[in-house]
C-alpha positions as CSV (number, residue, x, y, z in Angstrom):
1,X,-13.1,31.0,66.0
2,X,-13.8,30.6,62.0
3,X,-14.8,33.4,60.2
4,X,-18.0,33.5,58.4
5,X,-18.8,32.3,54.9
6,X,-17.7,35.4,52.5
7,X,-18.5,35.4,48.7
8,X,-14.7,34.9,47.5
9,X,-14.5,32.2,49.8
10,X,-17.6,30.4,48.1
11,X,-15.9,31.2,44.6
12,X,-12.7,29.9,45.8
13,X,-14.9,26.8,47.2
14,X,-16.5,26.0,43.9
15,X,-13.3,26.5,41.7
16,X,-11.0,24.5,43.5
17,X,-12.9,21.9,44.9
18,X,-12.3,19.7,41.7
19,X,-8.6,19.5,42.5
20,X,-9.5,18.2,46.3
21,X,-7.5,21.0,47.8
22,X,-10.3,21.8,50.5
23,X,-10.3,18.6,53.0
24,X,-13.4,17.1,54.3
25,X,-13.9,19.3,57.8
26,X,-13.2,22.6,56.1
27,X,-15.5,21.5,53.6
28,X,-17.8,20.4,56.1
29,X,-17.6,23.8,58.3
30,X,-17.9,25.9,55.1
31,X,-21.7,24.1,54.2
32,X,-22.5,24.2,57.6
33,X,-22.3,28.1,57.8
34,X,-23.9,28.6,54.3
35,X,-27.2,26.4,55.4
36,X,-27.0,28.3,58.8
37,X,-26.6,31.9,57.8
38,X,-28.3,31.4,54.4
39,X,-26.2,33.8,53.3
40,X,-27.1,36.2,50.0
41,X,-24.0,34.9,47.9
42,X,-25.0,31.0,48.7
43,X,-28.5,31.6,47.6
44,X,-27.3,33.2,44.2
45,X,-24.6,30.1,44.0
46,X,-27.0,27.5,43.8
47,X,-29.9,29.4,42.7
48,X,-28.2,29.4,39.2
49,X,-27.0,25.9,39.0
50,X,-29.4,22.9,38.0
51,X,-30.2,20.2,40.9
52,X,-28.1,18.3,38.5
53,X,-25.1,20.5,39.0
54,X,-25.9,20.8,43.0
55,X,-25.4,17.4,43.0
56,X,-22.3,17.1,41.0
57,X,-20.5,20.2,43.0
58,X,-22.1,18.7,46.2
59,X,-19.6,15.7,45.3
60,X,-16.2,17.2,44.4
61,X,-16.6,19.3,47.6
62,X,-17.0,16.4,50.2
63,X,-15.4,13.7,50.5
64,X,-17.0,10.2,50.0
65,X,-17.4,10.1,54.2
66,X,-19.3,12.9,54.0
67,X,-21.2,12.9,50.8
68,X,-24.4,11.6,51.7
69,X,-25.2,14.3,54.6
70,X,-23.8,17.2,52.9
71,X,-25.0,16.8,49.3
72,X,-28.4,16.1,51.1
73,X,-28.3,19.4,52.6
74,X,-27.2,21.0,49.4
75,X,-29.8,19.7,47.3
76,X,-32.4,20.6,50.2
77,X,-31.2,24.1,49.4
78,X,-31.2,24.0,45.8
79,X,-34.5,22.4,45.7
80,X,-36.8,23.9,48.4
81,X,-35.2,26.0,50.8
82,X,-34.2,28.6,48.6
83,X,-36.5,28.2,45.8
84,X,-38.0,31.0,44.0
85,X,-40.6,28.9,42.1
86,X,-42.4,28.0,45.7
87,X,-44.4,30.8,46.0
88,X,-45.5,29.5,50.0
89,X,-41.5,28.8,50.6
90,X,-40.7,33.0,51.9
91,X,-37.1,33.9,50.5
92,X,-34.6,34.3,53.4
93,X,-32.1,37.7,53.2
94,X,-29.8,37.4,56.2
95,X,-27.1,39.1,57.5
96,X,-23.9,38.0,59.1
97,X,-23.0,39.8,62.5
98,X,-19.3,40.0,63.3
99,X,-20.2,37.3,66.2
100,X,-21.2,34.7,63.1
101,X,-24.9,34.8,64.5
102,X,-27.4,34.8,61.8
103,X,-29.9,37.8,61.1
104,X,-32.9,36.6,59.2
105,X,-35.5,38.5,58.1
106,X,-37.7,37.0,55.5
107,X,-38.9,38.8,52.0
108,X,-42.8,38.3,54.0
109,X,-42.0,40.2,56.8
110,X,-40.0,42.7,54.7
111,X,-44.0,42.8,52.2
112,X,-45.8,43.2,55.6
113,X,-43.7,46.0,56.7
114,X,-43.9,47.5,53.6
115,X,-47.7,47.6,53.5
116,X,-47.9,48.6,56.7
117,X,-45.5,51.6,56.0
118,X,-48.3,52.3,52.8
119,X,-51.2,51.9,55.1
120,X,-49.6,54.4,57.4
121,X,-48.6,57.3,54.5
122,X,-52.6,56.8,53.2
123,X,-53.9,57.2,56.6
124,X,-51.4,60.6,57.1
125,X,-52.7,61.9,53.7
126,X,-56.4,61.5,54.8
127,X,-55.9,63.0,58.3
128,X,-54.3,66.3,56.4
129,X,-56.8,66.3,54.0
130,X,-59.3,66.5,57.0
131,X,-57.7,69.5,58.1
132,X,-56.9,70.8,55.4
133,X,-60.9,70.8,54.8
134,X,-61.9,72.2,58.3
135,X,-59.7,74.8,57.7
136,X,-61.2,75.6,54.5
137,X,-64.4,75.0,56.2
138,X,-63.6,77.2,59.5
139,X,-63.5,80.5,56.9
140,X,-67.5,80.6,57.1
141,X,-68.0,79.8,60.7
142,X,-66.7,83.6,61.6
143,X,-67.3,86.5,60.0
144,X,-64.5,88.5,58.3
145,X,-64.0,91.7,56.2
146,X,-65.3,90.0,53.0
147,X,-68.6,88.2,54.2
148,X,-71.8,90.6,54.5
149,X,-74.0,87.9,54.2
150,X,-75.3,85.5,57.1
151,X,-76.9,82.0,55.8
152,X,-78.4,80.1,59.1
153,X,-79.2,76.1,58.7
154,X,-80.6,73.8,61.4
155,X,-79.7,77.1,63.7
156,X,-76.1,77.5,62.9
157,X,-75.1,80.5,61.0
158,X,-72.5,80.4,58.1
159,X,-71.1,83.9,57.2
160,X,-70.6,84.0,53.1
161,X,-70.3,86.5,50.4
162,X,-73.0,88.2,48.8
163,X,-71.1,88.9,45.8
164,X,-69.5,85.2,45.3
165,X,-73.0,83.3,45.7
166,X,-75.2,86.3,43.8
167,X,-72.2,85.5,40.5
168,X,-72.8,81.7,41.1
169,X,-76.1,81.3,41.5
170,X,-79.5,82.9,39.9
171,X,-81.4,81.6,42.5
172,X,-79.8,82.9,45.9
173,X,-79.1,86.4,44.0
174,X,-82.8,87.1,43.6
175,X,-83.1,85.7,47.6
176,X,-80.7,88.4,48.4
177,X,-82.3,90.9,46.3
178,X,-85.6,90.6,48.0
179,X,-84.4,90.1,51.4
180,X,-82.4,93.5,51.2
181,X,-85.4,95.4,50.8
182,X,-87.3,94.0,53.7
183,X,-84.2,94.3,56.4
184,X,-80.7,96.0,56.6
185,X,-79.6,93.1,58.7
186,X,-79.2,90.8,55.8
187,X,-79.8,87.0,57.0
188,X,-81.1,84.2,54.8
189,X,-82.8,81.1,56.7
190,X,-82.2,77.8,54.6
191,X,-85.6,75.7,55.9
192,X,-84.9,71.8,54.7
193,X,-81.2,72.1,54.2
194,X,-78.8,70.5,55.7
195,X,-76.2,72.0,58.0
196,X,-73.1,70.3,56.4
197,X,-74.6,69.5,53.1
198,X,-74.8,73.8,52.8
199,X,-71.2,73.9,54.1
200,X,-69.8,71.2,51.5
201,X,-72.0,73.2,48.7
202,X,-69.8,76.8,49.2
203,X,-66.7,74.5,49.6
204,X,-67.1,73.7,46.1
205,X,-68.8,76.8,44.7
206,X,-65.8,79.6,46.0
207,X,-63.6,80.0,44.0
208,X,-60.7,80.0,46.2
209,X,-61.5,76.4,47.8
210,X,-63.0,74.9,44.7
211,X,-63.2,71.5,46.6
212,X,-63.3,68.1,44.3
213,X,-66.2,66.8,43.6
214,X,-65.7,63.0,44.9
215,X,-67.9,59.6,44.8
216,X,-69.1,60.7,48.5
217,X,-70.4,64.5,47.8
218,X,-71.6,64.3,44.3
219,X,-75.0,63.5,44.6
220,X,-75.4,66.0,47.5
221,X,-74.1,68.6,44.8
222,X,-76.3,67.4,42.7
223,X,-79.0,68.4,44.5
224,X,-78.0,71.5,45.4
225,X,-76.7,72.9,41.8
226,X,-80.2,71.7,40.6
227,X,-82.2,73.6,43.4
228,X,-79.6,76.7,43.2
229,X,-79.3,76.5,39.2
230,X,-75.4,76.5,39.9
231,X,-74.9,75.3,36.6
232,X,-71.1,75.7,36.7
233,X,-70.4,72.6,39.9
234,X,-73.5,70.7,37.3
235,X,-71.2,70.1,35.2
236,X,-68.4,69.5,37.1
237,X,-70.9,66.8,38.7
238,X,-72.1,65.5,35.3
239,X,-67.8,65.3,34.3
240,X,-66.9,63.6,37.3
241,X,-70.0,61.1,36.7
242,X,-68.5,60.8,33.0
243,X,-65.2,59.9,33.8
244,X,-66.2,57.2,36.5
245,X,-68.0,55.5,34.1
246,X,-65.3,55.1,31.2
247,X,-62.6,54.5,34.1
248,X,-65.5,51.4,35.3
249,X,-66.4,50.5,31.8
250,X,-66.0,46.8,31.7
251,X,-66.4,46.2,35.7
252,X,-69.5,48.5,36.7
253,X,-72.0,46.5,38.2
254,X,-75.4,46.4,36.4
255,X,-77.1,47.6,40.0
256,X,-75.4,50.9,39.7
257,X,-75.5,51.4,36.3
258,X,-79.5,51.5,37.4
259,X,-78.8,54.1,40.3
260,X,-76.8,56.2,37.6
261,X,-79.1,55.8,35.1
262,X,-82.1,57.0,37.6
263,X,-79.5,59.9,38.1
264,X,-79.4,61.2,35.0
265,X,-82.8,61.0,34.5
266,X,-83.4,63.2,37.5
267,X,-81.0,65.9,37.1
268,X,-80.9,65.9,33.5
269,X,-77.7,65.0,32.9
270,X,-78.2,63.8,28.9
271,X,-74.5,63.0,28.2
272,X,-74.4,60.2,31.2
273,X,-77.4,58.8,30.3
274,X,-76.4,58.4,26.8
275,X,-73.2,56.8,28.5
276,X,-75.2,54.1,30.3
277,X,-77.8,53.1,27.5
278,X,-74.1,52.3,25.7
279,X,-72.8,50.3,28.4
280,X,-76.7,48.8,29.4
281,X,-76.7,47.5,25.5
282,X,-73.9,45.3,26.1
283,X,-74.8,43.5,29.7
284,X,-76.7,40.5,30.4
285,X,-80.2,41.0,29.6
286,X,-80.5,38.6,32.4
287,X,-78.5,40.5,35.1
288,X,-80.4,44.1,34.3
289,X,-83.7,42.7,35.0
290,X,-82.8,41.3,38.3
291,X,-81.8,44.6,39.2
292,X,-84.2,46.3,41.7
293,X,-85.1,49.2,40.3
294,X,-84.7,48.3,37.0
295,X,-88.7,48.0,36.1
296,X,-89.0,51.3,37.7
297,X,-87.4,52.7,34.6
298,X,-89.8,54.8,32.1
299,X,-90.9,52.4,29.3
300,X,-88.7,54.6,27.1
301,X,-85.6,53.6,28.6
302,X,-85.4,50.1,29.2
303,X,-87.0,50.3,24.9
304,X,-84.2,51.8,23.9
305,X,-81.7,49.9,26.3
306,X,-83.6,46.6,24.3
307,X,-83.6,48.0,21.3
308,X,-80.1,49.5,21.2
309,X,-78.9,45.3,22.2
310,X,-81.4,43.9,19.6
311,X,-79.3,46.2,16.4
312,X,-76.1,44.5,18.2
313,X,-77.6,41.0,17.6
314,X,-78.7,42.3,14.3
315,X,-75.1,43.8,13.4
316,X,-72.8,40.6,14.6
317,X,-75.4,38.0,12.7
318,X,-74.9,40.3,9.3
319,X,-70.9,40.3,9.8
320,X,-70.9,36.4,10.3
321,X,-73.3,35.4,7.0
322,X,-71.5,37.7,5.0
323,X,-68.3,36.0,5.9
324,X,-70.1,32.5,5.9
325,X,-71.0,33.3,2.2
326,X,-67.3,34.4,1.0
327,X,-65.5,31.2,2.5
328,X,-68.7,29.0,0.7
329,X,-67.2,30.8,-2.2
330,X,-63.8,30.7,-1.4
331,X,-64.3,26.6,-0.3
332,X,-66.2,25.5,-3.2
333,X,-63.4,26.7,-5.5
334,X,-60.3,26.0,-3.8
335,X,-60.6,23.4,-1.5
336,X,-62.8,20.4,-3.0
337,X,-60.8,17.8,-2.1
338,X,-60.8,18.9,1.8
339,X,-64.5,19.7,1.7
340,X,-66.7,17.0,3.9
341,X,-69.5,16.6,1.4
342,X,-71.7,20.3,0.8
343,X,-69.7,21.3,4.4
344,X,-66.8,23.3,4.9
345,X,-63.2,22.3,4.7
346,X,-61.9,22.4,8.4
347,X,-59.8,25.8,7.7
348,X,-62.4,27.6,6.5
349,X,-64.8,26.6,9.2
350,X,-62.2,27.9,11.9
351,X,-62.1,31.1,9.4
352,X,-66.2,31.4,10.3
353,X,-65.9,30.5,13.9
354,X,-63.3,33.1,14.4
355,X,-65.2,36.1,13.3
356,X,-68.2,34.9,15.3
357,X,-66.2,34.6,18.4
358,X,-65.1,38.4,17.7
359,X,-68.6,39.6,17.2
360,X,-70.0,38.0,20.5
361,X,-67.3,38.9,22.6
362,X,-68.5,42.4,21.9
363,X,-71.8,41.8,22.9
């Protein structure tokens, strides 16, 4: 039985065969191996010669008999088979068993596996991230030797510190205060509230869970540090909201730059505002009026968005005259002979055009 194609024989192969020391059925066995095992060491041979070269080596390797099946199949390889350009063409990596059976497994199936392996890791992370968060969440379903307080929402009680929420927020401390005069038994009803909107808010506010504020709680936060004066998870709210929109800059849709703006101006959260005018003042008028919502704006808003893109006009058609009138300058005096009557010479004009390309690219 022959042995399969190894590298040294393919170096031996391509450094002799100019001598015709190989005869035509070695030669003949040898390409038919490389084409069926597609080999690593063949695919690195002929991927760095030119089709020319294929051609040429294709030649001193088989004899005239032969030449015009096996440089066929050599330049199929060089060409198409086990081309890197052809993006559609998948890159074979085999594997020779002992047996001389071929392994394939193609660089697509190895990118499929790959992604399935990343799908896999993301989904893990999420489910131990869910239980991490019950777990944190499991702390105020039971009382314990630091909770003396009993909050109950939509008829479920959650058992919470006194202390914790009185240090946190204004509002709940003077709940408690008055409460504890009227009953030993201290338990605070939360009418309107939402079980697991409550249950998210002292995820985030105690200080030994100090859950993220994320894309999916943040308004809920929101709320509740408004209506709980909580102004410490405000700000982490209004941060989160800040770094979003510098991280979404150039791709944020003009819909929710509305929804963020309407944000701000309920919660009054100045610094993202001021954020969106900046980013409103440079989008398509046409795109922010065919927003719904837009309109719905106070007039002093979308005036200021308006004005704040008018003074951008304003600024970028200053920048171009002034350069327009230094290159008239510059032109009249140095270029006469390449002028085209009272216009520009061609260099200057592209000298104009530039800067106004740079100032409306801006806008």
């Amino acid at each position: 039985m022959d042995e399969p194609l190894q590298v040294n024989d393919l170096v031996g192969l391509s450094s002799s065969s100019s001598s015709g020391s190989y005869c035509t059925s070695e030669a003949s066995i040898d390409n038919k191996l490389l084409v069926e095992s597609g080999c690593q060491a063949g695919r690195s041979f002929v991927d760095n010669i030119s089709d020319k070269e294929a051609d040429l080596h294709a030649q001193r390797i088989v004899s005239q008999d032969d030449c015009s099946t096996t440089t066929t199949v050599l330049s199929t390889m060089s060409r198409h088979a086990l081309s890197t350009d052809r993006p559609n063409s998948p890159l074979v990596e085999s594997v020779v068993r002992k047996d001389g059976a071929p392994e394939k497994l193609t660089r697509t199936q190895k990118d499929g596996q790959n992604t399935k392996d990343r799908e896999m890791d993301h989904v893990n992370k999420d489910t131990e991230s869910e239980k991490e968060m019950e777990s944190i969440a499991a702390s105020f379903l039971q009382a314990n030797d630091t909770s003396d307080l009993r909050l109950v929402c939509e008829g479920k009680p959650l058992y919470v510190s006194r202390i914790v929420l009185s240090i946190v927020s204004p509002v709940l401390k003077q709940m408690f205060d008055s409460r504890s005069r009227e009953q030993s038994v201290i338990e605070i009803p939360l009418p309107g509230k939402s079980y697991g909107d409550i249950l998210e808010f002292l995820c985030c506010v105690y200080p030994d869970k100090l859950k993220p504020v994320t894309e999916q709680n943040v308004i809920t936060l929101l709320d509740l540090a408004d209506d709980y004066k909580v102004a410490s998870l405000k700000l982490r709210c209004e941060q989160y909201l800040l770094e979003e929109l510098t991280r979404n800059r150039k791709c944020i849709s003009p819909g929710r730059l509305v929804r963020t703006i309407q944000l701000a101006d309920q919660y009054g959260l100045e610094r993202i505002k001021h954020q969106c005018f900046e980013i409103a003042t440079r989008t398509s008028s046409d795109l922010l009026e065919n927003v719904q919502g837009f309109w719905d704006l106070s007039h002093v808003h979308t005036a200021t968005i308006f004005l704040q893109r008018l003074k951008l006009f304003e600024s970028a058609s200053k920048k171009v005259s002034k350069r327009l009138t230094e290159v008239e300058a510059h032109c009249s005096l140095y270029h006469k002979n390449d002028r085209w009557g009272d216009n520009l010479c061609n260099k200057c004009l592209a000298s104009v055009g530039k800067v106004a390309a740079v100032e409306i690219a801006q806008l």
